[in-house]
C-alpha positions in Angstrom: 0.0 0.0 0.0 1.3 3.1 -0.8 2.3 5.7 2.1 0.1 8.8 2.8 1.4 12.1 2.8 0.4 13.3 6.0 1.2 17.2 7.3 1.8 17.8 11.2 1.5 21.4 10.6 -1.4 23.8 11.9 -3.1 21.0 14.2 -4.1 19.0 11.5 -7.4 16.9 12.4 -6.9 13.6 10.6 -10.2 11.5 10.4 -10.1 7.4 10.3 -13.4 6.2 8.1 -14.1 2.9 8.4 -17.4 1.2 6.3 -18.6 -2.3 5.5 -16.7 -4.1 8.3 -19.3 -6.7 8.5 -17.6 -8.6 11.4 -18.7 -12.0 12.2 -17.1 -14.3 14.4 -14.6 -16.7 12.9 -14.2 -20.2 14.9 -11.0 -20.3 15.9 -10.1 -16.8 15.6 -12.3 -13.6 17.1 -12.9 -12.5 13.4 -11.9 -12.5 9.7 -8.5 -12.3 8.8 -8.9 -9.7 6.2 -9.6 -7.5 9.6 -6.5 -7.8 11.3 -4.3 -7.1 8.2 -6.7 -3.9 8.1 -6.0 -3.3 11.4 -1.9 -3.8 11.1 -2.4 -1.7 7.3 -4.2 1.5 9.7 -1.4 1.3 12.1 1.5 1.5 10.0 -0.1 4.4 8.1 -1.1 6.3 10.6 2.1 6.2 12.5 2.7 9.9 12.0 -0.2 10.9 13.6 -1.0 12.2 16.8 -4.8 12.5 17.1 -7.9 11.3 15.2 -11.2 10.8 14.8 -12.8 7.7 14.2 -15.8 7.3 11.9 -17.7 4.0 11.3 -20.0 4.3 8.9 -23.1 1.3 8.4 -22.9 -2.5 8.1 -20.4 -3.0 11.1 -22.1 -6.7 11.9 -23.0 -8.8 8.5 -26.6 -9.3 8.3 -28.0 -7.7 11.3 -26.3 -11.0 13.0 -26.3 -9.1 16.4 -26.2 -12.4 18.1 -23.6 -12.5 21.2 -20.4 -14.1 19.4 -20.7 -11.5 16.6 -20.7 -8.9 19.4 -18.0 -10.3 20.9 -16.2 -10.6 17.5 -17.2 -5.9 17.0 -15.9 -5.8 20.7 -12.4 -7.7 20.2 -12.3 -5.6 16.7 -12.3 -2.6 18.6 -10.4 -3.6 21.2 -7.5 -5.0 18.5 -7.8 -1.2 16.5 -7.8 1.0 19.5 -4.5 -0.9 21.2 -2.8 -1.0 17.4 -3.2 3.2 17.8 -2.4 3.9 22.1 -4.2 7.0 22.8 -4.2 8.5 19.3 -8.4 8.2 18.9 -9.7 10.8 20.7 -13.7 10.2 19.3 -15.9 7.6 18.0 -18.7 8.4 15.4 -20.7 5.6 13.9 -23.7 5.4 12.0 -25.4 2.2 10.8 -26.1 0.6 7.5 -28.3 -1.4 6.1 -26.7 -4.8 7.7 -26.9 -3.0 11.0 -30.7 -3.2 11.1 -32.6 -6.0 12.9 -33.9 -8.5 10.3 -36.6 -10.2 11.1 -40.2 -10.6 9.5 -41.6 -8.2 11.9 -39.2 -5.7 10.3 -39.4 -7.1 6.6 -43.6 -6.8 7.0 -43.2 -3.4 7.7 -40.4 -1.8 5.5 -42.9 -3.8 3.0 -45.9 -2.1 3.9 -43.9 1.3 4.3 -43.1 0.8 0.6 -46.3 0.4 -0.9 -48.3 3.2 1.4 -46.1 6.2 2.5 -48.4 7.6 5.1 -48.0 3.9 7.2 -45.1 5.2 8.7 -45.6 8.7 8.9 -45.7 9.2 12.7 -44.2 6.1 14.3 -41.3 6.0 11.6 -38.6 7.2 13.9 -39.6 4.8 16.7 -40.0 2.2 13.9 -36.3 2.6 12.6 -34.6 3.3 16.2 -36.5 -0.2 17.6 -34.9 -2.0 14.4 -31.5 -0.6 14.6 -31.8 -1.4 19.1 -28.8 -4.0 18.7 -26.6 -1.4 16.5 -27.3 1.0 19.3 -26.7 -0.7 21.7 -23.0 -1.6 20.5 -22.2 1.8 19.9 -22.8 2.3 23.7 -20.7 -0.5 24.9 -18.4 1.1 22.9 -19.0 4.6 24.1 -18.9 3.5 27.3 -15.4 1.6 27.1 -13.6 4.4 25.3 -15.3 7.9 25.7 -17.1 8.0 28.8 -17.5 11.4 28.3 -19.8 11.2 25.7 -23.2 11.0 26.4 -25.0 7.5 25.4 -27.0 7.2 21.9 -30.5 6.9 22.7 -33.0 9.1 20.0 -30.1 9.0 16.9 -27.9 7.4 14.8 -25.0 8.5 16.4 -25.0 12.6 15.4 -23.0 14.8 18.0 -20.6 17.6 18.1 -16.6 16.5 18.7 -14.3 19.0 20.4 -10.8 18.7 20.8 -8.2 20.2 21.9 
């Protein structure tokens, strides 16, 4: 991979993105492969830099797959990427993607129904789509908790809020 030209001049924010993880457990490992060459690949890169921001952005678990090993699987990911970079991640912003939402027929019935008749949805749709994306929330909060305790818990959004550093 080639290197990235990275300036240390006038307090340069540097953001990591991250999409399309979709971790699942692996037997006999915590998860794929392909995610701890990522992980080694981020660390040499960003060995330059001081302080970033991390964003996550949709399908972190394959599937909606929330079951326990899978979250297990997230957990050790994020345990394995924030020890590869010490202190250097000083925020966590994730949003969730389509494999981040519950799927189940309760859910399928109704993003049917929501297709075919746009005023189903009308007021209960925010309820509707924070109930179906419950497990996704609820491991950006274990995360929150374990790495920013500062930051307040997600509990009406996707994961929207204001980072200040400095």
């Amino acid at each position: 991979m080639a290197d990235l030209e990275i300036s240390n001049t006038f307090n340069d924010v540097c953001v990591l993105h991250l999409s399309d993880l979709h971790i699942i457990f692996k037997s006999g490992r915590k998860y794929d492969s392909s995610l701890e060459l990522l992980i080694r690949d981020i660390k040499e890169q960003l060995e330059r830099v001081d302080e970033l921001i991390l964003v996550v952005s949709g399908d972190i678990i394959d599937k909606g797959q929330y079951c326990q090993k899978n979250k297990e699987a997230a957990l050790s990911f994020f345990d394995d990427l924030m020890k590869a970079l010490g202190g250097k991640i000083k925020d966590l912003i994730m949003v969730p993607g389509n494999h981040d939402k519950i799927r189940d027929s309760v859910n399928d019935l109704i993003t049917l129904k929501s297709q075919d008749d746009e005023d189903f949805l009308k007021e209960k749709e925010w309820g509707y789509q924070l109930n179906a994306f419950s497990d996704f929330i609820e491991l950006y909060n274990m995360l929150l908790r374990k790495y920013f305790p500062k930051n307040d818990a997600i509990e009406n959004t996707f994961g929207v809020h204001h980072v200040v550093l400095g």
